[in-house]
HTML snippet that shows the backbone in 3Dmol.js (N, CA, C, O; Angstrom):
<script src="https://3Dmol.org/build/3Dmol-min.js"></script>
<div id="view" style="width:600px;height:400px;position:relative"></div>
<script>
const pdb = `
ATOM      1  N   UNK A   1      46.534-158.595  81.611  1.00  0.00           N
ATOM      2  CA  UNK A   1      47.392-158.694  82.775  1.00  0.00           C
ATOM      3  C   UNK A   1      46.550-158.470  84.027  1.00  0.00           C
ATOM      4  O   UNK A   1      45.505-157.847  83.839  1.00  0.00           O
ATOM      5  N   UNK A   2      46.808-158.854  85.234  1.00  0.00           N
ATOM      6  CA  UNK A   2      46.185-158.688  86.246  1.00  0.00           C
ATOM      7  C   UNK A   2      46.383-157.335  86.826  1.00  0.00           C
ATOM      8  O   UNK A   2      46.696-156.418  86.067  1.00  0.00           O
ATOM      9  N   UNK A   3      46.220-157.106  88.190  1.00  0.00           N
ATOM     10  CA  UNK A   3      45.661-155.722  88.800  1.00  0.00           C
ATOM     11  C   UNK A   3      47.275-155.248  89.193  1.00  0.00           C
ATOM     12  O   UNK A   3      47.664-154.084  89.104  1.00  0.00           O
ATOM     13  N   UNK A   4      48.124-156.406  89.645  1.00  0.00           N
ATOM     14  CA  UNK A   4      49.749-155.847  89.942  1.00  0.00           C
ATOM     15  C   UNK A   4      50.398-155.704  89.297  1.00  0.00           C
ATOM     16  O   UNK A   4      51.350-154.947  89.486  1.00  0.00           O
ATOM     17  N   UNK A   5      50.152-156.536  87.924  1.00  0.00           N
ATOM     18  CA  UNK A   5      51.106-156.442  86.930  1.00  0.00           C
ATOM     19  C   UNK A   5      50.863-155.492  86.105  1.00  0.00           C
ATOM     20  O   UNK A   5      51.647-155.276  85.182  1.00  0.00           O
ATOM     21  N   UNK A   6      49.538-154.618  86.312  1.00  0.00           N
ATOM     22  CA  UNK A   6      49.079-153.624  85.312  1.00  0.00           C
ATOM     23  C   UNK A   6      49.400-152.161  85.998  1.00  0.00           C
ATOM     24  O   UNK A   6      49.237-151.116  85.367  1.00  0.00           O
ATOM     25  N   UNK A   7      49.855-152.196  87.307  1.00  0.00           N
ATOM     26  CA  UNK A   7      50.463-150.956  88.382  1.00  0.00           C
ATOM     27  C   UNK A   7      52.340-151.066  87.721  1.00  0.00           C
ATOM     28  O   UNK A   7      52.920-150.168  87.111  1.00  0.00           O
ATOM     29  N   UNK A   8      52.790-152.137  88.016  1.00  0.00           N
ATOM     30  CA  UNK A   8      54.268-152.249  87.296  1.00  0.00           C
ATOM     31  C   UNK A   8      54.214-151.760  86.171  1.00  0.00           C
ATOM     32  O   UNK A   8      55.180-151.074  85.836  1.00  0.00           O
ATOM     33  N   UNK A   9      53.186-151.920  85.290  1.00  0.00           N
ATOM     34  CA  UNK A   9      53.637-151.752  83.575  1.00  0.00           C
ATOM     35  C   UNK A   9      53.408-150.134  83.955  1.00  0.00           C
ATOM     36  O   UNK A   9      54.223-149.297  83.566  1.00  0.00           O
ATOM     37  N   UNK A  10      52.250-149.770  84.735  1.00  0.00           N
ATOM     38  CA  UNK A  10      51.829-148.234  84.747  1.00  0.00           C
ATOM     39  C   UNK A  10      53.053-147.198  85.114  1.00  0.00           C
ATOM     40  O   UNK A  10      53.206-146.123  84.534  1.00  0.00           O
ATOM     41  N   UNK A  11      53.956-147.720  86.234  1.00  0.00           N
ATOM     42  CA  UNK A  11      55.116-147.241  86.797  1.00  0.00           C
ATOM     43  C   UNK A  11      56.022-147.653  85.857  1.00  0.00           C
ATOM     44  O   UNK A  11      57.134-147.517  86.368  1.00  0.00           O
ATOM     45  N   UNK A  12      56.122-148.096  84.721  1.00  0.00           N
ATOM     46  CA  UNK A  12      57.307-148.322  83.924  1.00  0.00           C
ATOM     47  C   UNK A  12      56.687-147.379  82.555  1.00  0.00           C
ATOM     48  O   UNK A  12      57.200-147.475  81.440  1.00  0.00           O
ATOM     49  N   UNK A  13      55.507-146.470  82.852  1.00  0.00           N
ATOM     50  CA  UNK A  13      55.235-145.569  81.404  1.00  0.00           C
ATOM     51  C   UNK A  13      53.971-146.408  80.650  1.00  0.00           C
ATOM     52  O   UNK A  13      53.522-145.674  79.769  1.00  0.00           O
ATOM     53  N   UNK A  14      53.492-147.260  80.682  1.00  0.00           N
ATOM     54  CA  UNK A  14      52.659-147.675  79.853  1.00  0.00           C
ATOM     55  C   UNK A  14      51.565-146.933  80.028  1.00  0.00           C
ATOM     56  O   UNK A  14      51.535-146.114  80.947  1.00  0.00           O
ATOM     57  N   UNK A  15      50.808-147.053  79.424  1.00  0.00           N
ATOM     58  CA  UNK A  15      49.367-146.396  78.989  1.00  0.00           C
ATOM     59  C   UNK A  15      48.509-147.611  79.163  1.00  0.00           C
ATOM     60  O   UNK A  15      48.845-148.507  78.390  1.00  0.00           O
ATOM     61  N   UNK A  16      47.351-147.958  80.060  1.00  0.00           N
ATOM     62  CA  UNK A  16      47.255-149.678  80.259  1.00  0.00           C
ATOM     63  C   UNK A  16      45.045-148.957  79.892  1.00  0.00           C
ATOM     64  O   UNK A  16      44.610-147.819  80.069  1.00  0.00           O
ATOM     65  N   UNK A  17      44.516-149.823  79.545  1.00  0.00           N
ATOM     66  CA  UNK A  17      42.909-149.359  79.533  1.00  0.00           C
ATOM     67  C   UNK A  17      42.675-151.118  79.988  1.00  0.00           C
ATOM     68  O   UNK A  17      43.433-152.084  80.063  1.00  0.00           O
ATOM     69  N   UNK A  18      40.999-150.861  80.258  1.00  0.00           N
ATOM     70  CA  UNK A  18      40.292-152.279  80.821  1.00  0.00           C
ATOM     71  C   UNK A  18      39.333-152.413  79.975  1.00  0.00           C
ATOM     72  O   UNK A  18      39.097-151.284  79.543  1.00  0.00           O
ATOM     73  N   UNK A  19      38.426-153.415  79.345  1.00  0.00           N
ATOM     74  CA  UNK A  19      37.339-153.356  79.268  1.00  0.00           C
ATOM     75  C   UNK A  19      36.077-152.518  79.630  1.00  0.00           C
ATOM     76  O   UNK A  19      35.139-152.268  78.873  1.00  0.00           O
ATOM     77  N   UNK A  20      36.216-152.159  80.831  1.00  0.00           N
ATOM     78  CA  UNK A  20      35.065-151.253  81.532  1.00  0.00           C
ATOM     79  C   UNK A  20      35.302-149.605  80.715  1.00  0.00           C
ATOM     80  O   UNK A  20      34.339-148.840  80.692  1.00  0.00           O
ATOM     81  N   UNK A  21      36.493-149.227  80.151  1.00  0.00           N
ATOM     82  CA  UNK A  21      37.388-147.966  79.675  1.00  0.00           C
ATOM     83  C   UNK A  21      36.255-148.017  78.228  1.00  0.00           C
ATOM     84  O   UNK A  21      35.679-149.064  77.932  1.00  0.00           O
ATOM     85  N   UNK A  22      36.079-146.791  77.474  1.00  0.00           N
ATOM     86  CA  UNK A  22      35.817-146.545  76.874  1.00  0.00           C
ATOM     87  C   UNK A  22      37.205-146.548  75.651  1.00  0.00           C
ATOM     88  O   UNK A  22      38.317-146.396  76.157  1.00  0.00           O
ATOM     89  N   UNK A  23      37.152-146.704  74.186  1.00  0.00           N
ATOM     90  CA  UNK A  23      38.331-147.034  73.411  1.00  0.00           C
ATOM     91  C   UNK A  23      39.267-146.291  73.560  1.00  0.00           C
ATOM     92  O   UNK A  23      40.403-146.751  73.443  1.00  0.00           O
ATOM     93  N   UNK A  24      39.017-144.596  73.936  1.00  0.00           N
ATOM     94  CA  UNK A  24      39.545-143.482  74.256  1.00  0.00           C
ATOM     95  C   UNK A  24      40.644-143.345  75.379  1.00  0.00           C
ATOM     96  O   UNK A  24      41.742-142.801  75.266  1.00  0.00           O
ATOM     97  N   UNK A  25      40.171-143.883  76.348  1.00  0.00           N
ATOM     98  CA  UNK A  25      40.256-143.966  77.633  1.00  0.00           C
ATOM     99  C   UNK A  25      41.542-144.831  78.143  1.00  0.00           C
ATOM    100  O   UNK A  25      41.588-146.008  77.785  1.00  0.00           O
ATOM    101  N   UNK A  26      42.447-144.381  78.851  1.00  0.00           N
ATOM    102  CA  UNK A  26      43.417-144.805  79.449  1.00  0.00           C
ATOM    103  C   UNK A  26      44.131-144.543  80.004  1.00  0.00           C
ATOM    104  O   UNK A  26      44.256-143.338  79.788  1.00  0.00           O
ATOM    105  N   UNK A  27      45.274-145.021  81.137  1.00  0.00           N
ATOM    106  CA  UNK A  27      45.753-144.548  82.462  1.00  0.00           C
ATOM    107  C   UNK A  27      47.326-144.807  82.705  1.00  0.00           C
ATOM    108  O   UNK A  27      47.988-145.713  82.196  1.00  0.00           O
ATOM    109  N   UNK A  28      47.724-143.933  83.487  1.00  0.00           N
ATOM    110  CA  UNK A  28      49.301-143.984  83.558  1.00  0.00           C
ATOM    111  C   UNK A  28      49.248-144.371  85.203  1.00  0.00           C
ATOM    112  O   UNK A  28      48.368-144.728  85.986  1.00  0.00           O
ATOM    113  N   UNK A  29      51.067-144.024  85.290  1.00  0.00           N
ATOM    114  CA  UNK A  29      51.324-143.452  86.533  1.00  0.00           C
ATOM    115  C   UNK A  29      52.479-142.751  86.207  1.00  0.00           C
ATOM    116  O   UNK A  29      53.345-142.862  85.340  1.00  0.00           O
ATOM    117  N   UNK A  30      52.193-141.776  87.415  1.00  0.00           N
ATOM    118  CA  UNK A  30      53.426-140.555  88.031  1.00  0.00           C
ATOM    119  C   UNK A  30      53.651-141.073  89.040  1.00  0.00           C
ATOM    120  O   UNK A  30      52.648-141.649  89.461  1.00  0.00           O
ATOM    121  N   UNK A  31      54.758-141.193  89.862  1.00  0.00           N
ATOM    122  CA  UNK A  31      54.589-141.401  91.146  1.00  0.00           C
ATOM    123  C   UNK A  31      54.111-142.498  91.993  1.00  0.00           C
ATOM    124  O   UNK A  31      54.474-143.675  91.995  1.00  0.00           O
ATOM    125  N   UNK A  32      53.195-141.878  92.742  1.00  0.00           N
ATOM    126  CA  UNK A  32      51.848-143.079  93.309  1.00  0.00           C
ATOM    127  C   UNK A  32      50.658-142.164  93.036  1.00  0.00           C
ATOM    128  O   UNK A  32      49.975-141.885  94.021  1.00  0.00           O
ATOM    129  N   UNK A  33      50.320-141.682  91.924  1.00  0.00           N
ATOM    130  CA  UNK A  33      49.376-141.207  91.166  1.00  0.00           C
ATOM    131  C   UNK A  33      49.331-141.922  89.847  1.00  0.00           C
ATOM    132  O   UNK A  33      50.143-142.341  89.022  1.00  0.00           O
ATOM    133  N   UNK A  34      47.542-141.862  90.064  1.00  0.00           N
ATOM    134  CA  UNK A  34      47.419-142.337  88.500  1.00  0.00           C
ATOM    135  C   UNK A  34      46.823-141.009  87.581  1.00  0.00           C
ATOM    136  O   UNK A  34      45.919-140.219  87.854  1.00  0.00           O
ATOM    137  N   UNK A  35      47.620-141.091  86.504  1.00  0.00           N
ATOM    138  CA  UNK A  35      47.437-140.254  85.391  1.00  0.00           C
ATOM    139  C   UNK A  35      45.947-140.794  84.572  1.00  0.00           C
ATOM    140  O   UNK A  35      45.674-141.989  84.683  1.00  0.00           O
ATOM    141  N   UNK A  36      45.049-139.937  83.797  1.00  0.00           N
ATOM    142  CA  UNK A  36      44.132-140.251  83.245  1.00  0.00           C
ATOM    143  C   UNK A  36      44.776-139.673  81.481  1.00  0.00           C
ATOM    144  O   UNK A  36      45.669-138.916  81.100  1.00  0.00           O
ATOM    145  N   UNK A  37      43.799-140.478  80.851  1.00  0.00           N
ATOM    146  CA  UNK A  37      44.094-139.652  79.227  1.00  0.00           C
ATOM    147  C   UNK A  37      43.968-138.005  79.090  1.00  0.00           C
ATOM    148  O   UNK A  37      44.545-137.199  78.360  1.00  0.00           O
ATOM    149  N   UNK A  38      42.796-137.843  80.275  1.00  0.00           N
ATOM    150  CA  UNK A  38      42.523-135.915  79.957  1.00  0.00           C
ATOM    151  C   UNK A  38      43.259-135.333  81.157  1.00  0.00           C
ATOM    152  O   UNK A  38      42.720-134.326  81.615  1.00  0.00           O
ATOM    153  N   UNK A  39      44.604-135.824  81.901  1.00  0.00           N
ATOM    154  CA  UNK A  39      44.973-135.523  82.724  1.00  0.00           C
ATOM    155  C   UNK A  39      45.045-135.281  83.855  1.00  0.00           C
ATOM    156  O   UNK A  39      45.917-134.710  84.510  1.00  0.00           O
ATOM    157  N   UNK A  40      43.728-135.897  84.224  1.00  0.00           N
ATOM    158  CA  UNK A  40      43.734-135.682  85.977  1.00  0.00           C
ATOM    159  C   UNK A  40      44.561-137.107  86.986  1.00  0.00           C
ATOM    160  O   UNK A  40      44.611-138.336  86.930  1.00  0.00           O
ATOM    161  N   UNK A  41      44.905-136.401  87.540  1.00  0.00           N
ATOM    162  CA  UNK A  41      45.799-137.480  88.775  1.00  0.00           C
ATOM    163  C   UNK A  41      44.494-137.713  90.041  1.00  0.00           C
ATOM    164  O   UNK A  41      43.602-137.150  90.675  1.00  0.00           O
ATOM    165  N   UNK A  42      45.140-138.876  89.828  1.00  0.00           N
ATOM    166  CA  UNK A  42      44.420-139.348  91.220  1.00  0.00           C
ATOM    167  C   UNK A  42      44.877-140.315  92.108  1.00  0.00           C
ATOM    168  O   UNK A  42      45.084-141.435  91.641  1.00  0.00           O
ATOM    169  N   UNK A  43      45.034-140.162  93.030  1.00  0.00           N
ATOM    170  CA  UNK A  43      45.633-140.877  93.934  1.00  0.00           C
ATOM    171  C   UNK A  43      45.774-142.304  93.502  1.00  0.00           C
ATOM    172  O   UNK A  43      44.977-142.661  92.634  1.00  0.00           O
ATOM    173  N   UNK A  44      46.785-143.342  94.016  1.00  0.00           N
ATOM    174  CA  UNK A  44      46.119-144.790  93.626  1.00  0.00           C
ATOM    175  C   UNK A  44      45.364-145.217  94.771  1.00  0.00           C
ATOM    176  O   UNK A  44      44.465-146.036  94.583  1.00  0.00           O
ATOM    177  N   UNK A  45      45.548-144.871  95.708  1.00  0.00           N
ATOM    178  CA  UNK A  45      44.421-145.433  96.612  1.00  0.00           C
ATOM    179  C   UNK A  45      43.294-145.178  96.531  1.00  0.00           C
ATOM    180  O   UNK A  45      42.569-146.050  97.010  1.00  0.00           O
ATOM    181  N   UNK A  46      42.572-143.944  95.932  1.00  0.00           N
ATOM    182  CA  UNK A  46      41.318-143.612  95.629  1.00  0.00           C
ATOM    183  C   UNK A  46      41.197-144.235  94.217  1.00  0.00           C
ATOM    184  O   UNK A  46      40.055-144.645  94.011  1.00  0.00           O
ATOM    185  N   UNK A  47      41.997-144.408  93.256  1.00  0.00           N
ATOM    186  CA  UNK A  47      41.639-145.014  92.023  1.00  0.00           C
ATOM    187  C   UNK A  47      40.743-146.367  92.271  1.00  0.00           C
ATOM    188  O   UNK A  47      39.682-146.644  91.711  1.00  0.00           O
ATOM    189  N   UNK A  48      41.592-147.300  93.463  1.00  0.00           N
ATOM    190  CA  UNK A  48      40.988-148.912  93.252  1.00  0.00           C
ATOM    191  C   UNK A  48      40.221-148.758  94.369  1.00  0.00           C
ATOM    192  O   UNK A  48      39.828-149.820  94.850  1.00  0.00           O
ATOM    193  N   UNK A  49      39.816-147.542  95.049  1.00  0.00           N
ATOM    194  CA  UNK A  49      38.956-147.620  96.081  1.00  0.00           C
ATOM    195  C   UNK A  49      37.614-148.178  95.515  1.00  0.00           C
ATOM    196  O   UNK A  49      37.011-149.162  95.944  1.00  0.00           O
ATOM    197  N   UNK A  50      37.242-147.347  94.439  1.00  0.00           N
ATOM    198  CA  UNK A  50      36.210-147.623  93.489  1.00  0.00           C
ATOM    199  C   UNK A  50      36.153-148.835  92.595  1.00  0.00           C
ATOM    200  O   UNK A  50      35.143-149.472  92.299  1.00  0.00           O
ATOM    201  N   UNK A  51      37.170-149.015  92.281  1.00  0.00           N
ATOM    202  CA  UNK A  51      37.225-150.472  91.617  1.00  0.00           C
ATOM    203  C   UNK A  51      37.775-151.831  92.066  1.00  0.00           C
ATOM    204  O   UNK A  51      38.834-152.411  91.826  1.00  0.00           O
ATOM    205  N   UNK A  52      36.735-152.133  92.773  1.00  0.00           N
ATOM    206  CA  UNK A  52      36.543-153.243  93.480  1.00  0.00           C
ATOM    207  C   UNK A  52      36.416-154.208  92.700  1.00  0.00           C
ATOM    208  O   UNK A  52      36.333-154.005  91.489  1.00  0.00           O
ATOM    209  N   UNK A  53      36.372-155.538  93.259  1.00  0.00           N
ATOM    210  CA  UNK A  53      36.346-156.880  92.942  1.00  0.00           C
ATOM    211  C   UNK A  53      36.566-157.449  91.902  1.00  0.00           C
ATOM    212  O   UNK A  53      36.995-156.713  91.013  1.00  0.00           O
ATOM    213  N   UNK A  54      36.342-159.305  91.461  1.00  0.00           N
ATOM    214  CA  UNK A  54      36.977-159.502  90.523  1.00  0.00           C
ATOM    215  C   UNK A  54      37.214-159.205  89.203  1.00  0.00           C
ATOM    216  O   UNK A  54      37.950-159.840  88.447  1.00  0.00           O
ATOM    217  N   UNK A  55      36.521-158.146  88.923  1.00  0.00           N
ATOM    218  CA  UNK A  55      36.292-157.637  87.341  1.00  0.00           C
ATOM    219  C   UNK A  55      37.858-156.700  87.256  1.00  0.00           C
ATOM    220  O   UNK A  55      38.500-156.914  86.227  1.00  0.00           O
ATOM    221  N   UNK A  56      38.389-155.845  88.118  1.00  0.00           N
ATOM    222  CA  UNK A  56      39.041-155.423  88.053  1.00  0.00           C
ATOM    223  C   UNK A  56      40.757-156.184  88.339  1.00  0.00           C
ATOM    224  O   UNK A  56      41.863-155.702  88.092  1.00  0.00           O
ATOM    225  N   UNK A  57      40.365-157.579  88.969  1.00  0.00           N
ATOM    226  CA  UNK A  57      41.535-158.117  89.240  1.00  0.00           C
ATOM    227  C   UNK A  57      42.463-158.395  87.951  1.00  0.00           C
ATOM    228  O   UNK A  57      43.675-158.603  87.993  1.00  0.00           O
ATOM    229  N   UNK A  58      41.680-158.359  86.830  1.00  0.00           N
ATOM    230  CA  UNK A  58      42.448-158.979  85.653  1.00  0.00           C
ATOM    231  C   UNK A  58      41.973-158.463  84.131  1.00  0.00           C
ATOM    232  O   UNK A  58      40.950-157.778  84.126  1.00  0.00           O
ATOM    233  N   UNK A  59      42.638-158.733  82.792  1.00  0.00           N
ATOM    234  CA  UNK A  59      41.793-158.018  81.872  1.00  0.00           C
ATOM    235  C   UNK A  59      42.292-156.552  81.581  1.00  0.00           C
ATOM    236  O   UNK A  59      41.909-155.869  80.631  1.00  0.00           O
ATOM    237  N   UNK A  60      43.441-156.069  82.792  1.00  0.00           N
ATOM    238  CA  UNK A  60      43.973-155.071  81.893  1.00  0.00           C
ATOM    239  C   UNK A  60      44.937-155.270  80.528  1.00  0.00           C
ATOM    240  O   UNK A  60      45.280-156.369  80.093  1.00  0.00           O
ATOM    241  N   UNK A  61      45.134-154.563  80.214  1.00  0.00           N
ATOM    242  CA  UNK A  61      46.298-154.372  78.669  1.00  0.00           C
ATOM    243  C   UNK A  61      46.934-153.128  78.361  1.00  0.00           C
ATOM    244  O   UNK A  61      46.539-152.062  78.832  1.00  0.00           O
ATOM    245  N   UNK A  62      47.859-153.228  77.624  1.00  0.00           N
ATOM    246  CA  UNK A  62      48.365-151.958  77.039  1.00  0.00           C
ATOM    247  C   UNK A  62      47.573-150.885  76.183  1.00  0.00           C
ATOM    248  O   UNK A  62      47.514-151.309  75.029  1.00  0.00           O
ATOM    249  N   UNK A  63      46.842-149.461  76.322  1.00  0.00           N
ATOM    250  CA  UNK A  63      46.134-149.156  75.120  1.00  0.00           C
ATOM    251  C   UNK A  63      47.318-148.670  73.894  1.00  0.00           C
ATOM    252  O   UNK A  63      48.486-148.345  74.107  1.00  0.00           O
ATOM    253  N   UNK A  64      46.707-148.730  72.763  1.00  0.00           N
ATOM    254  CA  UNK A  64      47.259-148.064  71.897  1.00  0.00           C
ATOM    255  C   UNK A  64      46.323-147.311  71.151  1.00  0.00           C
ATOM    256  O   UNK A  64      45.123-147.571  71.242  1.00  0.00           O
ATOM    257  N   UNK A  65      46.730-146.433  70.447  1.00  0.00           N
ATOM    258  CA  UNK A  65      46.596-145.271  70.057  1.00  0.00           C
ATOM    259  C   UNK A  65      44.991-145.828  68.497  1.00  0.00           C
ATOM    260  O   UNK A  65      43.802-145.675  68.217  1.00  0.00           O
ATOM    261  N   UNK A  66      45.703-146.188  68.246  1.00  0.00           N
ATOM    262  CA  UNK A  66      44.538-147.327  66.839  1.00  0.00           C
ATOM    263  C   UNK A  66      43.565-148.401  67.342  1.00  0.00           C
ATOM    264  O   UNK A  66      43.015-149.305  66.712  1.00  0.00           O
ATOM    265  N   UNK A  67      43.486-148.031  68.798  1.00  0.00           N
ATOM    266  CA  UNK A  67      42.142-148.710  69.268  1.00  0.00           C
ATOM    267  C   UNK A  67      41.354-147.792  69.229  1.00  0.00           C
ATOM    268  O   UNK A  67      40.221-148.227  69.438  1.00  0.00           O
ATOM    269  N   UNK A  68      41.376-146.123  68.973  1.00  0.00           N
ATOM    270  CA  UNK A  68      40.359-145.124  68.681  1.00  0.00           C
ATOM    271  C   UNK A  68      39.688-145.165  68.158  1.00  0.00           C
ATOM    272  O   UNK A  68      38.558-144.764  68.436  1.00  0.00           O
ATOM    273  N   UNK A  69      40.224-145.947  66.566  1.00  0.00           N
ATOM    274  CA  UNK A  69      40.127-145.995  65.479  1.00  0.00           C
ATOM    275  C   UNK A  69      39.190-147.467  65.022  1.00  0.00           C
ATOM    276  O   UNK A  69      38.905-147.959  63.930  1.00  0.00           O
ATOM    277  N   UNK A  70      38.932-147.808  66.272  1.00  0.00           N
ATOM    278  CA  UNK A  70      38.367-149.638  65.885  1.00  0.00           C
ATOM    279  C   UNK A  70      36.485-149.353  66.388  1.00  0.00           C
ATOM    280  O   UNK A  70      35.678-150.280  66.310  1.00  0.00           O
TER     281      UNK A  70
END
`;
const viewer = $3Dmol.createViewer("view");
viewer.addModel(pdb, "pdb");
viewer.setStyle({}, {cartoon: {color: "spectrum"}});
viewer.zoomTo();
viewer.render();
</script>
């Protein structure tokens, strides 16, 4: 999914990881905070401050739990 549609799924509870994410690794939202797997919040404006350009525009997904395991 792309970069807006992966903020909607985040604000509707999903758990979304990217390629760049380690298998472990994956992100929510609270609010207009993003949740991490080990719990830290971080703003969303500081989240995509850092993740710039087209790598991040697209290529997110849902994680699940048995991608640990791959």
């Amino acid at each position: 999914m792309n970069k807006e549609e992966a903020i909607e799924a985040m604000k509707s509870g999903e758990k979304l990881t990217h390629p760049s994410f380690t298998k472990t690794e994956w992100i929510s939202m609270k609010g207009n905070d993003i949740i991490t797997e080990e719990g830290y919040t971080i703003s969303l404006d500081e989240f995509w401050y850092y993740r710039i350009g087209e790598y991040f525009e697209t290529n997110w997904y849902v994680w699940q739990k048995d991608f640990e395991l791959i």
